[in-house]
VEXDREN-2710 file (C-alpha; in Angstrom, 1 decimal):
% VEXDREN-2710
k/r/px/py/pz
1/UNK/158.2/176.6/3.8
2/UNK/156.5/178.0/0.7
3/UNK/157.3/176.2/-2.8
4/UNK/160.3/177.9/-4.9
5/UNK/158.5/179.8/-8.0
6/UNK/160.4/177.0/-10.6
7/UNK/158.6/173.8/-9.3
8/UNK/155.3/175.1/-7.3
9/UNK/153.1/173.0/-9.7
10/UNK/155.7/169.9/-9.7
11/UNK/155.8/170.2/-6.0
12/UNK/151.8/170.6/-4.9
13/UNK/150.9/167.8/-7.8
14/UNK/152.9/165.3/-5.9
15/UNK/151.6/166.8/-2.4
16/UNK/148.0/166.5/-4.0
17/UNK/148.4/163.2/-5.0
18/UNK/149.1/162.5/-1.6
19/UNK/146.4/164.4/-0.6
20/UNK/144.1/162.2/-2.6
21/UNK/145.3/158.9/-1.0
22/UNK/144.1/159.9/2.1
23/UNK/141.0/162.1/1.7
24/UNK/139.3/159.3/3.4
25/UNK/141.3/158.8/6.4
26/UNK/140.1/160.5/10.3
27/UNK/141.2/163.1/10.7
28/UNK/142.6/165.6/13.5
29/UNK/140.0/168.5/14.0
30/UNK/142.8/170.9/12.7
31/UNK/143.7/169.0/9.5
32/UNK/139.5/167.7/8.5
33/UNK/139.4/172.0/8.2
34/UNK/142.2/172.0/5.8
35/UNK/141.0/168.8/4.3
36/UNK/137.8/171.1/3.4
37/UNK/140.2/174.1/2.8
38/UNK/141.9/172.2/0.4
39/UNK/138.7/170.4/-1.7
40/UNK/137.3/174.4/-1.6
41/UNK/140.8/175.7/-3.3
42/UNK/140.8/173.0/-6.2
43/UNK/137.0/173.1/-6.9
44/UNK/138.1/177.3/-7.4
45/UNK/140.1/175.7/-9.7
46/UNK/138.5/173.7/-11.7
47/UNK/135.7/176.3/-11.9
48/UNK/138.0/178.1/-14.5
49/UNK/137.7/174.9/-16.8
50/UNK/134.1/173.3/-16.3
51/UNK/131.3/174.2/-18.5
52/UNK/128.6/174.3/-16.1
53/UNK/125.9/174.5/-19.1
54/UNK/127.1/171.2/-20.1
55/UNK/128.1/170.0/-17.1
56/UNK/131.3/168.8/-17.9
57/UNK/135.3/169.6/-17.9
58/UNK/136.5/171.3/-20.9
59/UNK/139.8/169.9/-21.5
60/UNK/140.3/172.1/-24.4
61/UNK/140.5/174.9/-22.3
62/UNK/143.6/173.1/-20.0
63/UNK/145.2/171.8/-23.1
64/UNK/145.6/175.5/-24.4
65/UNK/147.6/176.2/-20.9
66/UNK/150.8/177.6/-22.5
67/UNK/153.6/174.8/-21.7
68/UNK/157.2/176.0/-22.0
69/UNK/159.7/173.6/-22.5
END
């Protein structure tokens, strides 16, 4: 079941966390793909925040992500 629009983020953080615990673990054939799926999706996403010139995450970018409270 797809995550509800209000608490996508809250909900795949806590899956990701999850994710992390066990990024070591073996695997089923079906779920080492999605393992790689998965590591290919967030390094898309950290792409939009790393300067590769310097090599290095620019947290000033992800602290300017508008938060609404």
């Amino acid at each position: 079941m797809a995550n509800m629009s209000y608490c996508r983020f809250e909900n795949t953080a806590h899956d990701l966390d999850d994710c992390v615990e066990y990024i070591e673990e073996n695997l089923s054939v079906r779920e080492a793909k999605m393992r790689k799926a998965l590591i290919k999706t967030c390094f898309e996403i950290c792409e939009q925040f790393i300067d590769f010139d310097k090599q290095e995450l620019d947290d000033s970018e992800i602290d300017c992500l508008p938060v609404e409270e």
